[in-house]
C-alpha positions as protocol buffer text, in pm:
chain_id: "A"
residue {
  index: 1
  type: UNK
  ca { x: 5564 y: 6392 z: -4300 }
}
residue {
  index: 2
  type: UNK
  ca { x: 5735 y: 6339 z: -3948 }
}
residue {
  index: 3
  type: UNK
  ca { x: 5443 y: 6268 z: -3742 }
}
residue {
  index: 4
  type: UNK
  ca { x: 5400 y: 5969 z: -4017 }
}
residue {
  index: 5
  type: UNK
  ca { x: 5803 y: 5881 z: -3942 }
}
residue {
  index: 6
  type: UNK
  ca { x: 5777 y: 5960 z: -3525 }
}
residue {
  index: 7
  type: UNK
  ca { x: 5446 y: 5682 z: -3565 }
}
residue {
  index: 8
  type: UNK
  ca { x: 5625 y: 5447 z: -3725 }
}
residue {
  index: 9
  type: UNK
  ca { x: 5901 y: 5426 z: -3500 }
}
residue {
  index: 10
  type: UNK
  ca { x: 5705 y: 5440 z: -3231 }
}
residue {
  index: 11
  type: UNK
  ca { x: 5502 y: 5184 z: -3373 }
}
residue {
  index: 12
  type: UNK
  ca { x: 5837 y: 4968 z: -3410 }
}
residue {
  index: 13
  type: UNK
  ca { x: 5932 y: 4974 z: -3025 }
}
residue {
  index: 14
  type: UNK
  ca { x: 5580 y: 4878 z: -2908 }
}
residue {
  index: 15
  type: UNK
  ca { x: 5624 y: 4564 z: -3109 }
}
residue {
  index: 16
  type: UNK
  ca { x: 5928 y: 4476 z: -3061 }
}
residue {
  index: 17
  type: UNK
  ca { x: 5829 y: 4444 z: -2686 }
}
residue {
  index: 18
  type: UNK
  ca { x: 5521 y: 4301 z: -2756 }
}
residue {
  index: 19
  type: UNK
  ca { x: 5725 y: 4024 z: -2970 }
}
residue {
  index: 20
  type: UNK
  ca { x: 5951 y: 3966 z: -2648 }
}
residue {
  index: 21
  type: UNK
  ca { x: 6257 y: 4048 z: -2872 }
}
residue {
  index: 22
  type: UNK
  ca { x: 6553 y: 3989 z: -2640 }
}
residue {
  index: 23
  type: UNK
  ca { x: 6929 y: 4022 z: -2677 }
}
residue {
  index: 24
  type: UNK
  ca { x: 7112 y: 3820 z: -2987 }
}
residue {
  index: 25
  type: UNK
  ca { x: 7508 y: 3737 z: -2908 }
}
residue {
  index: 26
  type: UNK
  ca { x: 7698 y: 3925 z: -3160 }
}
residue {
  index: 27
  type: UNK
  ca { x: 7905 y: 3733 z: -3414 }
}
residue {
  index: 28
  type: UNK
  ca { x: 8240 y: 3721 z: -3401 }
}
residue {
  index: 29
  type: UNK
  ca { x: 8440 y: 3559 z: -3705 }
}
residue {
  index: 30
  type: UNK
  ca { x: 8660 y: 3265 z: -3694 }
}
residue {
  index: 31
  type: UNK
  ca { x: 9039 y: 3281 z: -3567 }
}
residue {
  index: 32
  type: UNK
  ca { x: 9296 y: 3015 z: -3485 }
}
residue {
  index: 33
  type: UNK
  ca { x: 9378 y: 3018 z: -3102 }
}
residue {
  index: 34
  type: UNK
  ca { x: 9586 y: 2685 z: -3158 }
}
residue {
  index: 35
  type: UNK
  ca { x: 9805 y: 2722 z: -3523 }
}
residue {
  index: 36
  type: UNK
  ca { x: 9831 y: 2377 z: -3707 }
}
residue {
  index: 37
  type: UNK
  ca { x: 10198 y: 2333 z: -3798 }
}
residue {
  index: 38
  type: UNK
  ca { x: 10370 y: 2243 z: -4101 }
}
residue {
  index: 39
  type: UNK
  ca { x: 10575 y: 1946 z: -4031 }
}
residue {
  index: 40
  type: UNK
  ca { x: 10796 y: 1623 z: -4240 }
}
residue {
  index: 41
  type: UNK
  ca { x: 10805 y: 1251 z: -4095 }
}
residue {
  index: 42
  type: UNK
  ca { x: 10943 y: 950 z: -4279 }
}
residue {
  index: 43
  type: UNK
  ca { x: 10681 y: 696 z: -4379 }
}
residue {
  index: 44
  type: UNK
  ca { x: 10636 y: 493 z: -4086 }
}
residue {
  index: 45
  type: UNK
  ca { x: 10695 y: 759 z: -3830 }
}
residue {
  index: 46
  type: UNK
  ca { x: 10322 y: 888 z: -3644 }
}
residue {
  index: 47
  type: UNK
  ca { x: 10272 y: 1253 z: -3687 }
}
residue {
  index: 48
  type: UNK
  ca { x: 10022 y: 1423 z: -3442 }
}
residue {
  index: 49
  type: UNK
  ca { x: 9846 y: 1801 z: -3609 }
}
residue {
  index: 50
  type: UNK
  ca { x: 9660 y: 2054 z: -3369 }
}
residue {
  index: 51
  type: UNK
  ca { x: 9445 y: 2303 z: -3394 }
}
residue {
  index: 52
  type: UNK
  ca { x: 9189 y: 2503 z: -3206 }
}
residue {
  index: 53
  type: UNK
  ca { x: 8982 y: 2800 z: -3321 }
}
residue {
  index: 54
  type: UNK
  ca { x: 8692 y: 3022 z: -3181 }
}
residue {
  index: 55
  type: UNK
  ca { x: 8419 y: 3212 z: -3298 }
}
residue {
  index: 56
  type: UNK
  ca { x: 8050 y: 3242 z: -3307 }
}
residue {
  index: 57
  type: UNK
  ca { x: 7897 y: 3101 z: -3386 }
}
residue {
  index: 58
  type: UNK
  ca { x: 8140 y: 2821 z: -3283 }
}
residue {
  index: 59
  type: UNK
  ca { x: 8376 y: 2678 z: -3625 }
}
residue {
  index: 60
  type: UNK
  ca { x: 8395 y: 2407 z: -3722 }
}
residue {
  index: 61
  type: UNK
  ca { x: 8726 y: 2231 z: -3840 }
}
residue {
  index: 62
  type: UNK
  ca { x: 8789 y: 2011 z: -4132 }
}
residue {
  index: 63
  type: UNK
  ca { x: 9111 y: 1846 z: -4188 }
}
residue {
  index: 64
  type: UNK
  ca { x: 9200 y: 1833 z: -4539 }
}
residue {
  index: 65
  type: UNK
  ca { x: 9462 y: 1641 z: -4740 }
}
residue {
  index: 66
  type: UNK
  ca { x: 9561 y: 1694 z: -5135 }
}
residue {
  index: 67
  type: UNK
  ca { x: 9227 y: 1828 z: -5143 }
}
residue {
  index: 68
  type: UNK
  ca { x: 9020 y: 1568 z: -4998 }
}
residue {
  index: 69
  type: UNK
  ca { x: 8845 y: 1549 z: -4655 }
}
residue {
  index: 70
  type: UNK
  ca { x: 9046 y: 1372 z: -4402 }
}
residue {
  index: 71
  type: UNK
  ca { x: 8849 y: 1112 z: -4217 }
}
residue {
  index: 72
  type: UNK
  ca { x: 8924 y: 848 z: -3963 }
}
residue {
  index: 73
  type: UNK
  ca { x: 9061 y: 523 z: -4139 }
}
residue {
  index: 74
  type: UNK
  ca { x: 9322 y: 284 z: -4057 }
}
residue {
  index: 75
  type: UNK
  ca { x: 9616 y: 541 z: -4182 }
}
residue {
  index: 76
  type: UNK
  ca { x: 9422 y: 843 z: -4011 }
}
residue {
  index: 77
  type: UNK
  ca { x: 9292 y: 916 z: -3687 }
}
residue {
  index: 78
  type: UNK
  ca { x: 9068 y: 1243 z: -3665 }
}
residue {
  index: 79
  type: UNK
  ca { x: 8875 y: 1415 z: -3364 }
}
residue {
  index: 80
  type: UNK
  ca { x: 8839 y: 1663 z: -3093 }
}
residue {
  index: 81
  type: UNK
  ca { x: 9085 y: 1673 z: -2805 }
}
residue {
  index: 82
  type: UNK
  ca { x: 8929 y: 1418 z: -2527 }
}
residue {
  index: 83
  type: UNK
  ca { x: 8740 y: 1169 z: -2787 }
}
């Protein structure tokens, strides 16, 4: 019964580097680096929201509002930083 096991991992390493299996960056779960912040305006007053996050893969962020996807429209303006 172990030679069986010892041949089967030995069978496993040969092809893994016959596959060329290389290095895989490990994953690392979302966080907020930037905290969007609760904040009150009057109607006609501009309101600017920030957030960054990291993670890896990378996140990706989604501004929401009663629910619903926010998107850029004449009352909304969405994007990255630099767009």
């Amino acid at each position: 019964m172990r030679q069986r096991h010892l041949l089967f991992n030995v069978s496993a390493v040969q092809s893994e580097r016959e596959l060329g299996v290389r290095n895989v960056p490990c994953l690392a779960a979302p966080k907020f680096t930037l905290t969007p912040r609760s904040a009150v305006a009057r109607e006609t007053e501009d309101m600017v929201f920030e957030c960054a996050a990291e993670g890896n893969p990378p996140p990706t962020i989604t501004w929401m509002r009663n629910g619903e996807t926010l998107s850029s429209s004449e009352y909304f303006q969405v994007g990255k930083l630099n767009d």
